[in-house]
C-alpha positions as CSV (number, residue, x, y, z in Angstrom):
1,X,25.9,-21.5,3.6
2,X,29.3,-23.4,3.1
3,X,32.7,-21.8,4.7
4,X,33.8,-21.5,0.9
5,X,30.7,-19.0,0.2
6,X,30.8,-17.4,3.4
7,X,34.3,-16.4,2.7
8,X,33.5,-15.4,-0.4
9,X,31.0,-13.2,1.0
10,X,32.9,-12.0,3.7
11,X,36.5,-11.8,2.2
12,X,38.1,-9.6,-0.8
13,X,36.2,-6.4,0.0
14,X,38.5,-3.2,0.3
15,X,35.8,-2.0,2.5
16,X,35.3,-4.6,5.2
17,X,34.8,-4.3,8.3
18,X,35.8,-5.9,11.9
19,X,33.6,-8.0,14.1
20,X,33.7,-9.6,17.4
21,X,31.7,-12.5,17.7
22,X,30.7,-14.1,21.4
23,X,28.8,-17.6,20.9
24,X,28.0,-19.2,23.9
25,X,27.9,-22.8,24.5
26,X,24.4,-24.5,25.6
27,X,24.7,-25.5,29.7
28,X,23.4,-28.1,29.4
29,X,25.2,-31.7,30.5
30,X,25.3,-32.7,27.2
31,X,27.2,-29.5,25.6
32,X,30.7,-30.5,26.1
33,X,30.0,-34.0,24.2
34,X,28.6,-31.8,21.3
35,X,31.5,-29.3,21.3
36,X,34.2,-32.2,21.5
37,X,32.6,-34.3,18.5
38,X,33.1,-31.9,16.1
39,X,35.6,-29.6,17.5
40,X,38.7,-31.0,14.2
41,X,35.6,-30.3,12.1
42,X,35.3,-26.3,13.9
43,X,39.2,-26.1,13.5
44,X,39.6,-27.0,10.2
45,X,37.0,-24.8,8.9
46,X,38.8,-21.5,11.2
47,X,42.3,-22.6,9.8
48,X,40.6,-21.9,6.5
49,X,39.0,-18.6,7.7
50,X,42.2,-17.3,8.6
51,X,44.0,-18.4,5.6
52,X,41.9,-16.6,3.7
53,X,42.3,-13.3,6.2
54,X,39.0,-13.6,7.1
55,X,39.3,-15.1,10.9
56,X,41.9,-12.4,12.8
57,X,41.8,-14.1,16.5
58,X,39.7,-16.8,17.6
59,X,39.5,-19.0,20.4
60,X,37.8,-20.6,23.4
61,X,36.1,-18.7,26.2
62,X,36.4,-20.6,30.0
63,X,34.4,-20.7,32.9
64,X,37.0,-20.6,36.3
65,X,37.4,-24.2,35.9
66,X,39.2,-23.8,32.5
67,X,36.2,-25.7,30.5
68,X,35.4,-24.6,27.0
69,X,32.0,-22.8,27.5
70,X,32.0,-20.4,24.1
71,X,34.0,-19.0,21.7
72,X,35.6,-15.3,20.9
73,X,36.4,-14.1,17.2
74,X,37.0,-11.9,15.3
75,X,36.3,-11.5,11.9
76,X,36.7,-9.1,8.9
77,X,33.5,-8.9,6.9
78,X,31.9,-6.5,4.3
79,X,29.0,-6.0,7.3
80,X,27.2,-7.6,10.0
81,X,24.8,-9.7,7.8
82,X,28.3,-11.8,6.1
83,X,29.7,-11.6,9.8
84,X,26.4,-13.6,10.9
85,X,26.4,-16.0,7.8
86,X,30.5,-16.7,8.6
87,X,28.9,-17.5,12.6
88,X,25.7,-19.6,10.9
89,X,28.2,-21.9,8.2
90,X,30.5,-22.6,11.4
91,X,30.0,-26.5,12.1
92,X,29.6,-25.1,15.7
93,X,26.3,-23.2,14.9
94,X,24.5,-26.0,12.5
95,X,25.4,-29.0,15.4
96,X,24.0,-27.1,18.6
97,X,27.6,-26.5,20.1
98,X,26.6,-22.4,20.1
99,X,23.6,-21.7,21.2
100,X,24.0,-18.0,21.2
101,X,25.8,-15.8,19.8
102,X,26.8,-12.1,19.4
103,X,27.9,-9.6,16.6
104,X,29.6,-6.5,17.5
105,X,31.5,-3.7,15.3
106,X,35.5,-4.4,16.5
107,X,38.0,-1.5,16.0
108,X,41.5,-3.1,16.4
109,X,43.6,-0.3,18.5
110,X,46.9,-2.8,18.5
């Protein structure tokens, strides 16, 4: 699935819902390589995520050295399955960069 359909499936619903996403990098030595050569790619496609109101907060998770070892977002969809196909569309997911990821219900409180 495209970015354009997943928004399409997750955006434009008076009924959607709020997700927090947790995809983990791979550890392995080759992961940063992975997540650098196609990180404009990743940013391009969350710019148009939140344009579209779909992507609320997103960035990079760190380990205590400040590397980029995942990613946090969340996401307004009309349920977990168009959360997931938002995470599976990402260029992240389809290249290896997350190797794991994470779907909870979000309620925003502020």
């Amino acid at each position: 699935m495209t970015h354009e359909a997943a928004i399409g499936t997750a955006a434009g619903s008076e009924d959607g819902m709020q997700f927090l996403v947790i995809a983990r990098d791979g550890s392995d030595a080759d992961a940063p390589r992975r997540r650098m050569e196609v990180r404009e790619r990743h940013l391009d496609g969350a710019r148009a995520l939140a344009e579209a109101g779909v992507l609320q907060v997103g960035g990079a998770l760190l380990d205590d050295a400040g590397a980029m070892i995942g990613s946090a977002l969340v996401v307004e969809a009309a349920d977990e399955a168009a959360a997931r196909a938002l995470v599976e569309a990402d260029v992240y997911y389809r290249e290896g960069v997350w190797q794991t990821y994470e779907v909870h219900p979000f309620r925003r409180a502020i």
